[in-house]
N, CA, C and O atoms as a GROMACS GRO file, in nm:
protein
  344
    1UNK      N    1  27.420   3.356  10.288
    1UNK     CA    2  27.442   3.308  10.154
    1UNK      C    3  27.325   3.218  10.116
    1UNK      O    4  27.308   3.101  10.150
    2UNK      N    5  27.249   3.290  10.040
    2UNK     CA    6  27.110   3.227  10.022
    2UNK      C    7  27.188   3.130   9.875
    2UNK      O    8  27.291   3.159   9.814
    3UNK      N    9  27.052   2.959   9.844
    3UNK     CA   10  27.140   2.918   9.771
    3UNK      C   11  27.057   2.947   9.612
    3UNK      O   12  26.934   2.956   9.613
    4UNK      N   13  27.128   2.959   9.488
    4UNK     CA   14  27.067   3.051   9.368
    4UNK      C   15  27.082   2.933   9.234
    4UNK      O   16  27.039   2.952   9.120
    5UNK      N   17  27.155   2.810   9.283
    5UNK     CA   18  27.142   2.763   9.186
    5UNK      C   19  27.073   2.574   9.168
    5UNK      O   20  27.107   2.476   9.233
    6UNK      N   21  26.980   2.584   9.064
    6UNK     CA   22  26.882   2.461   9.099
    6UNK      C   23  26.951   2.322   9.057
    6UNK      O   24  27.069   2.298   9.030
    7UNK      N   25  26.853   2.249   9.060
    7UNK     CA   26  26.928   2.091   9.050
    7UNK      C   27  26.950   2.094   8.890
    7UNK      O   28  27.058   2.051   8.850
    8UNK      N   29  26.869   2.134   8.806
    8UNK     CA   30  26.952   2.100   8.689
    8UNK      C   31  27.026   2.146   8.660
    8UNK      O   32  27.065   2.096   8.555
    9UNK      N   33  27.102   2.249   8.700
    9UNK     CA   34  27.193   2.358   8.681
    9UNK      C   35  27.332   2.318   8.743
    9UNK      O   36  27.448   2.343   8.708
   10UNK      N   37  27.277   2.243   8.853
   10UNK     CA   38  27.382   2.162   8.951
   10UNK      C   39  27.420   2.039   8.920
   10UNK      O   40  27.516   1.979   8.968
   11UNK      N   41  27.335   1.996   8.829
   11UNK     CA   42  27.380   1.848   8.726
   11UNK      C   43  27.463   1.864   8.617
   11UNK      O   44  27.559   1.791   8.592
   12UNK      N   45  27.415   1.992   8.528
   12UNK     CA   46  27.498   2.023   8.464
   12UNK      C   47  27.649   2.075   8.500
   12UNK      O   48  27.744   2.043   8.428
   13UNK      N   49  27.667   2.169   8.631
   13UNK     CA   50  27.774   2.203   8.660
   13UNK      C   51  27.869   2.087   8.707
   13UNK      O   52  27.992   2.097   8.715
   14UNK      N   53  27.792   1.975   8.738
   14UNK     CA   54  27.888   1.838   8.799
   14UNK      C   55  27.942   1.768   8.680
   14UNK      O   56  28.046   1.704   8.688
   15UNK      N   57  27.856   1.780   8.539
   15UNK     CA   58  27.943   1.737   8.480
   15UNK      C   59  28.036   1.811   8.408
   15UNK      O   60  28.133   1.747   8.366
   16UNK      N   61  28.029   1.969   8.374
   16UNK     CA   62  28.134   2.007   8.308
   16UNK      C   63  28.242   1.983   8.401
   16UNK      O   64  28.341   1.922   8.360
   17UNK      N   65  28.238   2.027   8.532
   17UNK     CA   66  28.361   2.035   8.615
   17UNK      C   67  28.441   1.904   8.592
   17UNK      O   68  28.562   1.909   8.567
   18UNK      N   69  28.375   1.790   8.601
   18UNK     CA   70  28.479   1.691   8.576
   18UNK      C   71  28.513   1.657   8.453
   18UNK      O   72  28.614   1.593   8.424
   19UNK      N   73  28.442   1.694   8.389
   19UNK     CA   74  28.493   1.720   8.290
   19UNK      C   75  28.650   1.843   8.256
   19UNK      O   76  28.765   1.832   8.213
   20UNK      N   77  28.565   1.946   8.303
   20UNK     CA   78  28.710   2.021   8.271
   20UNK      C   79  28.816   1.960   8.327
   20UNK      O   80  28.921   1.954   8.262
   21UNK      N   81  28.809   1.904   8.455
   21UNK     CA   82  28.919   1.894   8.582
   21UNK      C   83  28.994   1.708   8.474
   21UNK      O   84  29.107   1.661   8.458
   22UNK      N   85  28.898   1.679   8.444
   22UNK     CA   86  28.989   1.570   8.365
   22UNK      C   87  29.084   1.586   8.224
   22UNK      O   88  29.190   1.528   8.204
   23UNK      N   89  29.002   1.700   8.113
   23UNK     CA   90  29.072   1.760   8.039
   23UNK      C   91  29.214   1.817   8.126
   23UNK      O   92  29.323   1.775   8.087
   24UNK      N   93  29.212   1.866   8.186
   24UNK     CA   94  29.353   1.954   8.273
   24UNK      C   95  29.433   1.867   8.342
   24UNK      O   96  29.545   1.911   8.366
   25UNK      N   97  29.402   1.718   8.393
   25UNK     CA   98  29.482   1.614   8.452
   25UNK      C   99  29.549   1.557   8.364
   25UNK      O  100  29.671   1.554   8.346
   26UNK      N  101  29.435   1.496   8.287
   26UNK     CA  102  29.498   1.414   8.183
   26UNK      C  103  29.599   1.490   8.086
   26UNK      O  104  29.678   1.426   8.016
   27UNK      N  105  29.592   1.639   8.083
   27UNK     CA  106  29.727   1.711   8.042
   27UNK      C  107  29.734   1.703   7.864
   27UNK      O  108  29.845   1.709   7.811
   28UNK      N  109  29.594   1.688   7.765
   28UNK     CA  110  29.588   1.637   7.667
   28UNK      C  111  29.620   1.764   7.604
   28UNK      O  112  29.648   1.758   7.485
   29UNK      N  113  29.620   1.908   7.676
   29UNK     CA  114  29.643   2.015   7.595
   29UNK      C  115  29.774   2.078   7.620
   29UNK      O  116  29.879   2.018   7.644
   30UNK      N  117  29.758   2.189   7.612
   30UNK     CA  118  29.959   2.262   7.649
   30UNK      C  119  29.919   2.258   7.787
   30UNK      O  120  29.805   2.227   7.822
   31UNK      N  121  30.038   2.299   7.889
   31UNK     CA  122  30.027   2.324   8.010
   31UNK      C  123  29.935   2.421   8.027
   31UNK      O  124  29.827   2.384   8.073
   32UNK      N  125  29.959   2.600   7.987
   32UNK     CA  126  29.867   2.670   8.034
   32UNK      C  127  29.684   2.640   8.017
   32UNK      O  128  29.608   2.691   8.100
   33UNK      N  129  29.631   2.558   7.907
   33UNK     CA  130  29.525   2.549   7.899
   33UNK      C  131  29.457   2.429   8.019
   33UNK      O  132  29.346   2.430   8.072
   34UNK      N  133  29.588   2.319   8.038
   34UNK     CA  134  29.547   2.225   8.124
   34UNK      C  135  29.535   2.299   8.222
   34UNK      O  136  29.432   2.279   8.287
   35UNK      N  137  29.618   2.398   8.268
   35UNK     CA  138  29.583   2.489   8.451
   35UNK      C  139  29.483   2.539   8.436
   35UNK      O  140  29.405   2.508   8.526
   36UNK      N  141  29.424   2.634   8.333
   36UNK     CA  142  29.276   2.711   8.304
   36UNK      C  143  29.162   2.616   8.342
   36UNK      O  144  29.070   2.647   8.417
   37UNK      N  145  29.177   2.482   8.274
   37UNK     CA  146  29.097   2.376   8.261
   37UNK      C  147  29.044   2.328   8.422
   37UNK      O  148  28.926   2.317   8.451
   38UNK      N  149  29.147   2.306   8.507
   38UNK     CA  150  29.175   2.267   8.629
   38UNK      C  151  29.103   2.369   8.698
   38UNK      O  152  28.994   2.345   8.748
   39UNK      N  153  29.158   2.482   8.704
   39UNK     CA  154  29.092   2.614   8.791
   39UNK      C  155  28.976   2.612   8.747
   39UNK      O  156  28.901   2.606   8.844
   40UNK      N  157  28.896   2.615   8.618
   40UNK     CA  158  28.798   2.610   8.585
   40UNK      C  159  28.665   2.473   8.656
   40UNK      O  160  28.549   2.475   8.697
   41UNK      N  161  28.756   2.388   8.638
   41UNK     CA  162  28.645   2.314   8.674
   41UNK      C  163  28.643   2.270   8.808
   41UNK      O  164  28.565   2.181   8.842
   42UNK      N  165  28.729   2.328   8.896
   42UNK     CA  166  28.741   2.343   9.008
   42UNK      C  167  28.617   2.417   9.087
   42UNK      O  168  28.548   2.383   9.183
   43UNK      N  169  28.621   2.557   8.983
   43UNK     CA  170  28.540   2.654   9.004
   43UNK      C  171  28.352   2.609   9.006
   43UNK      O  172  28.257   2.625   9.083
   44UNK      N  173  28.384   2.537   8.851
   44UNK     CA  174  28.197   2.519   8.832
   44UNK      C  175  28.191   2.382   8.938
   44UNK      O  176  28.091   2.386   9.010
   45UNK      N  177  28.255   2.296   8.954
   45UNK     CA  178  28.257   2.194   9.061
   45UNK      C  179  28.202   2.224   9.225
   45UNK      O  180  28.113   2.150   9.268
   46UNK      N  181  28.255   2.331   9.309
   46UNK     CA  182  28.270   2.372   9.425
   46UNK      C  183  28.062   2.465   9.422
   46UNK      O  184  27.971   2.484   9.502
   47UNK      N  185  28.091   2.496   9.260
   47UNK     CA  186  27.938   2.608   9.226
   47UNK      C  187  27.841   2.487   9.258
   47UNK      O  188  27.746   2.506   9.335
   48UNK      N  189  27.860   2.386   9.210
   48UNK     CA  190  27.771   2.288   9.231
   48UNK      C  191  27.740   2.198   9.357
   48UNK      O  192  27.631   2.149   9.387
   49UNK      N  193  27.845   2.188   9.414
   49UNK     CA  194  27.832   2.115   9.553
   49UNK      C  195  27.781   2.224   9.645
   49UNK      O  196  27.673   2.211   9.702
   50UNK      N  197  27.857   2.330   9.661
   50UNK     CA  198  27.738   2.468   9.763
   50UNK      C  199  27.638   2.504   9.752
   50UNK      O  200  27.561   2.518   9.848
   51UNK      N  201  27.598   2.541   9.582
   51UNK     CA  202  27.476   2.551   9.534
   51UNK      C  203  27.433   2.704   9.561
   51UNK      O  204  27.326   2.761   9.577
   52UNK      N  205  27.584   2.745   9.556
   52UNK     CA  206  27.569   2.942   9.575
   52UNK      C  207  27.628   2.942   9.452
   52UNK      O  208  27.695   2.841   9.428
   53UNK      N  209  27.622   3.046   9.345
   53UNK     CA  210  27.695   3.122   9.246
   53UNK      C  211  27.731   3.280   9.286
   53UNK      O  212  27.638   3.354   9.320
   54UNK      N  213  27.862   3.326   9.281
   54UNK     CA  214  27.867   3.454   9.341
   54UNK      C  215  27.806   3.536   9.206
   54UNK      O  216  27.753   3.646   9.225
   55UNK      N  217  27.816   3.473   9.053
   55UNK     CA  218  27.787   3.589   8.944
   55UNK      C  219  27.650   3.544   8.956
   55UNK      O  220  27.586   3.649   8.955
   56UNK      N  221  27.580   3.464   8.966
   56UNK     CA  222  27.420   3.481   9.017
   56UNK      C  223  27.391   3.591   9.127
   56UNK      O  224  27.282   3.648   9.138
   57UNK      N  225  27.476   3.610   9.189
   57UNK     CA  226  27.396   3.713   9.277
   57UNK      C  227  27.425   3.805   9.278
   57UNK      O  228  27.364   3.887   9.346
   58UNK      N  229  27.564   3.849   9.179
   58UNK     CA  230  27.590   3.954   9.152
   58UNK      C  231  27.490   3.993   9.058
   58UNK      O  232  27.435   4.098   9.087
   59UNK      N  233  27.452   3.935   8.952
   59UNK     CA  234  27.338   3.945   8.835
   59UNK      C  235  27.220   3.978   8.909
   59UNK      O  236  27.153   4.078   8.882
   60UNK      N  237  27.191   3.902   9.000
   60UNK     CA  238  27.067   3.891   9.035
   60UNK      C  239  26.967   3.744   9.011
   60UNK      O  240  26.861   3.722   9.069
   61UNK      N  241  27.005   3.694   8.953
   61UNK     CA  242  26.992   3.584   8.865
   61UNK      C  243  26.975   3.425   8.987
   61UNK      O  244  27.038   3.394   9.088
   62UNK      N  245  26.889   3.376   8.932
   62UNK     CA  246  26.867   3.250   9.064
   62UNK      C  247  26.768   3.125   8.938
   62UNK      O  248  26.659   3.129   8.881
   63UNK      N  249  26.882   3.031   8.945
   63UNK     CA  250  26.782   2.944   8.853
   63UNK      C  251  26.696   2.803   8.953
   63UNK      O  252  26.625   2.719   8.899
   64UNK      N  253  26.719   2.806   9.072
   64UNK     CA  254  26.629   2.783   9.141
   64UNK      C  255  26.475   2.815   9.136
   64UNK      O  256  26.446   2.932   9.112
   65UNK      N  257  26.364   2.718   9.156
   65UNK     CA  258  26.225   2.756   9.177
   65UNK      C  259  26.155   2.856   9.302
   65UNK      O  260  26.169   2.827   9.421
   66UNK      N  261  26.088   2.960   9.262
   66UNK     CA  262  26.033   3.056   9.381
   66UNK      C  263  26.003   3.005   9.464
   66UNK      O  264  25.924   2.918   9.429
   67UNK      N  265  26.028   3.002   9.627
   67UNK     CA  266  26.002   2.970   9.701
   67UNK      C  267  25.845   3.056   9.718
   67UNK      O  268  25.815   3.166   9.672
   68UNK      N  269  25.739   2.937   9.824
   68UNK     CA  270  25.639   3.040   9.813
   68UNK      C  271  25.647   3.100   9.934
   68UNK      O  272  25.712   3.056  10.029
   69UNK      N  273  25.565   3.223   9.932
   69UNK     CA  274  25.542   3.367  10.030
   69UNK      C  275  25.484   3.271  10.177
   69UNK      O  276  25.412   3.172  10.164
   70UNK      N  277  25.525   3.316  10.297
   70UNK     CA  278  25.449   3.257  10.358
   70UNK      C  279  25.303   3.239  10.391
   70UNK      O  280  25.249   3.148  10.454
   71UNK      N  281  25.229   3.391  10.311
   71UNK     CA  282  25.089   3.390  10.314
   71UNK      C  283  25.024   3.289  10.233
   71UNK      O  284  24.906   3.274  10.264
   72UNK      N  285  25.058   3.225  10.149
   72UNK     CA  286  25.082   3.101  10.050
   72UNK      C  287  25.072   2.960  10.125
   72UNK      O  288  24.974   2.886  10.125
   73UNK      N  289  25.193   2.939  10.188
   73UNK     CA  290  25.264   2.858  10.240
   73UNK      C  291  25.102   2.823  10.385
   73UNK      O  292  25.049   2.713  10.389
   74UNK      N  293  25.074   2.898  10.447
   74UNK     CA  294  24.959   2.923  10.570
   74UNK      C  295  24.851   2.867  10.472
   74UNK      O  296  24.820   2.748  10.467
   75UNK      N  297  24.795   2.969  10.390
   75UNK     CA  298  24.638   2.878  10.313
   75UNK      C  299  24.649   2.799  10.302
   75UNK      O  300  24.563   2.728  10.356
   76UNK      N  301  24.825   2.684  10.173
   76UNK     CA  302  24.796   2.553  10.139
   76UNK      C  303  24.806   2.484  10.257
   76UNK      O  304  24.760   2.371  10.241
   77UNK      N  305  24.854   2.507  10.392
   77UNK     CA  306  24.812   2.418  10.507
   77UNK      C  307  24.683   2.414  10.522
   77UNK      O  308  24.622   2.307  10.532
   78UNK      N  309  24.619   2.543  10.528
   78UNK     CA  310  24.526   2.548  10.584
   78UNK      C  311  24.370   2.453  10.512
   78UNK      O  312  24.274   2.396  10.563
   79UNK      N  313  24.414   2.478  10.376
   79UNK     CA  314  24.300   2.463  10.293
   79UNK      C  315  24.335   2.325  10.169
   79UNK      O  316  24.251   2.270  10.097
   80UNK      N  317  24.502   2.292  10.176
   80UNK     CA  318  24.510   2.157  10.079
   80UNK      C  319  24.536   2.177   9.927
   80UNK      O  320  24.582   2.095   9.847
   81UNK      N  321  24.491   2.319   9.904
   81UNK     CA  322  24.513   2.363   9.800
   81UNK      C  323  24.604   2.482   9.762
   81UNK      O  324  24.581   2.570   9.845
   82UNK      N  325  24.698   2.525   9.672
   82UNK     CA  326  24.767   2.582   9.608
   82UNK      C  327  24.644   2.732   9.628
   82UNK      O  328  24.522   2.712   9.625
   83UNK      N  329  24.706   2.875   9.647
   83UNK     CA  330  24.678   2.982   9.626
   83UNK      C  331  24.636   3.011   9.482
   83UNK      O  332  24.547   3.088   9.448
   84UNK      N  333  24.725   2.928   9.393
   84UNK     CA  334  24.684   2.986   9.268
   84UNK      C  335  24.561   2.919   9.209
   84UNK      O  336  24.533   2.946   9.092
   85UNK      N  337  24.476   2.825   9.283
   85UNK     CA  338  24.383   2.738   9.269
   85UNK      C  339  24.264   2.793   9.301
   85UNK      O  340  24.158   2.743   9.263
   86UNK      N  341  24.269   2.874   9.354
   86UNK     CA  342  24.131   2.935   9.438
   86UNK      C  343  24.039   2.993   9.317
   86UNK      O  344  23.931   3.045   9.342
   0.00000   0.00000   0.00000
């Protein structure tokens, strides 16, 4: 389980979740919307602390930054500078 989703994505998901999860406690709507609310922000909550999305990888989709290639990763040791610098 590679992880697909980045820190701002994971800031944002920390706050809807408590958000939702407080809309659904605090019970300010009918019952069924407070349980939706709850499951919901249960959901983007748990997305954010693992930092896997299963519909990211079903999509394909990764809002994380490219990791670089290791042939990349070897030059900037080697040489101090970024590949795309040369």
């Amino acid at each position: 389980m590679q992880k697909n989703v980045g820190t701002a994505d994971r800031i944002l998901r920390v706050t809807f979740g408590v958000s939702f999860l407080a809309l659904g406690l605090l019970r300010l709507v009918s019952p069924f919307w407070s349980s939706l609310f709850i499951v919901l922000g249960i959901e983007v909550f748990l997305v954010a602390i693992i930092g896997f999305s299963p519909l990211y990888h079903w999509l394909g989709v990764s809002s994380r930054e490219p990791d670089l290639v290791i042939e990349e990763e070897v030059y900037t040791w080697q040489t101090g500078e970024r590949d795309s610098e040369r």
